[in-house]
N, C-alpha and C positions, 0 to 999 in steps of 0.2 A: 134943234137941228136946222141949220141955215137949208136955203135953196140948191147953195152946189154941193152942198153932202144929198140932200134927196135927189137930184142929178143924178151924181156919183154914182149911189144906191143902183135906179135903176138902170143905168147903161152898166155896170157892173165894173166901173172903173177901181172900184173901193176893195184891196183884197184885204184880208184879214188876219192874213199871216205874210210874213216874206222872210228872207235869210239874206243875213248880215255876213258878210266875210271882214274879220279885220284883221290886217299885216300891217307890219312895221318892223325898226329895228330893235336887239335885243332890248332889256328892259326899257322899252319906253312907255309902259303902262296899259297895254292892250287887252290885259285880264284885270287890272284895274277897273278900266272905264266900263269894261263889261258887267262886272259886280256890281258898282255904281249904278246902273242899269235893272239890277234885279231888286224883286221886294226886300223889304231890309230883313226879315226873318230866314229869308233865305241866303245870304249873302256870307262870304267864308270872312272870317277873320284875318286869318294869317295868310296871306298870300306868297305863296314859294314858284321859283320863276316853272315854266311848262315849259315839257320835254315832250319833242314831236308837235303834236297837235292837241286842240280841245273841241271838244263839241260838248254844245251844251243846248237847252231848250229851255225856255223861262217868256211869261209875258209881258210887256208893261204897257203904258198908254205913253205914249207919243206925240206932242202938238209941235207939228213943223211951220214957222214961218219965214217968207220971203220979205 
């Protein structure tokens, strides 16, 4: 753990959870990129388009660079 994750840590900038909202137009892949996203044991197969909305909860690890 680098210097500005221990930072982070204690000024408490680091949360640990957060919610994603993703939109877009019909099939452009927005339950796609979502699955992609989750463990691969948990990930659906056959993907059929979604009616109304989805919620879903899953975690993965995330390295974002600028």
């Amino acid at each position: 753990m680098g210097l500005f994750d221990r930072l982070a840590n204690l000024l408490g900038l680091r949360k640990k959870e957060v919610n994603v909202l993703v939109v877009g137009l019909n099939n452009s892949g927005k339950s796609t990129v979502i699955n992609n996203f989750k463990h691969e044991d948990d990930r659906c197969i056959d993907i059929v388009p979604t009616v109304g909305f989805n919620v879903e909860k899953f975690s993965c690890k995330l390295n974002i660079e600028d």
